[in-house]
C-alpha positions in Angstrom: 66.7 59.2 107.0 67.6 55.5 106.2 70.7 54.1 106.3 71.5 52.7 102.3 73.6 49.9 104.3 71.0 48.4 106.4 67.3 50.0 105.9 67.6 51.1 109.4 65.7 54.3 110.0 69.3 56.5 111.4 67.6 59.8 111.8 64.4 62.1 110.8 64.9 65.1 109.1 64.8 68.0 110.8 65.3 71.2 108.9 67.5 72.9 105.8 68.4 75.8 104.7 66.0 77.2 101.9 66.9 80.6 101.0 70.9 81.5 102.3 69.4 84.0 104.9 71.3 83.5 108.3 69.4 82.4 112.0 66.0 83.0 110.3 62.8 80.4 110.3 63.7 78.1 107.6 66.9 79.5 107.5 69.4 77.5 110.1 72.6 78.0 110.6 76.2 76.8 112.8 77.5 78.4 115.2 80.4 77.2 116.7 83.0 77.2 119.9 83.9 80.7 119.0 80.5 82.0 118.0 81.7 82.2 114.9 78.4 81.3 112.0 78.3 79.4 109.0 75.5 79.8 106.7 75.1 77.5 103.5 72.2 77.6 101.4 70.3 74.2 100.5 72.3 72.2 104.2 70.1 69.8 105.3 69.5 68.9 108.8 68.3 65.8 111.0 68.5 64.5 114.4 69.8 60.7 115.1 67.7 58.4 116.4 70.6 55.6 117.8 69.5 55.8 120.9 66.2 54.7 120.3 68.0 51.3 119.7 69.3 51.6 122.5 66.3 51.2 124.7 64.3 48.2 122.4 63.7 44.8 123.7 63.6 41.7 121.8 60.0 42.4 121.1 60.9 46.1 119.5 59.2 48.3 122.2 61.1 50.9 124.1 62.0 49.8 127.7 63.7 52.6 129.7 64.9 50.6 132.2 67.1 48.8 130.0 70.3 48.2 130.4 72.4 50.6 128.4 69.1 52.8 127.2 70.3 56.4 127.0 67.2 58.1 126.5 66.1 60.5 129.1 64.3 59.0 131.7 60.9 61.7 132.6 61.1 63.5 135.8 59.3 62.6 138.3 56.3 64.7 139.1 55.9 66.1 142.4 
């Protein structure tokens, strides 16, 4: 997904809807607070990728120990 505004990749596409079925493979749907579910055939889905920004240096790698990265840091293995 890229942002018309400034050809910044903003997310990648995730999943959609094909068919109208509800909470099946290829099929998502919302549920929210209430458990209440919306189902709408042909929604599109994608995950942001802001905070990838969040974490790039000058140079354009990813540096989690910058300040202000808010990606998840891996756990340390024991």
């Amino acid at each position: 997904m890229v942002s018309t505004t400034t050809g910044e990749v903003i997310g990648v596409n995730n999943t959609g809807n094909e068919d109208g079925e509800r909470c099946t493979v290829n099929n998502p749907c919302e549920v929210d607070a209430d458990g209440n579910i919306t189902v709408e055939q042909g929604a599109a889905y994608g995950e942001q990728t802001w905070w990838l920004y969040t974490c790039l240096t000058a140079t354009r790698t990813i540096d989690l120990n910058k300040s202000g990265c808010e990606l998840p840091k891996p756990a340390a293995k024991h």
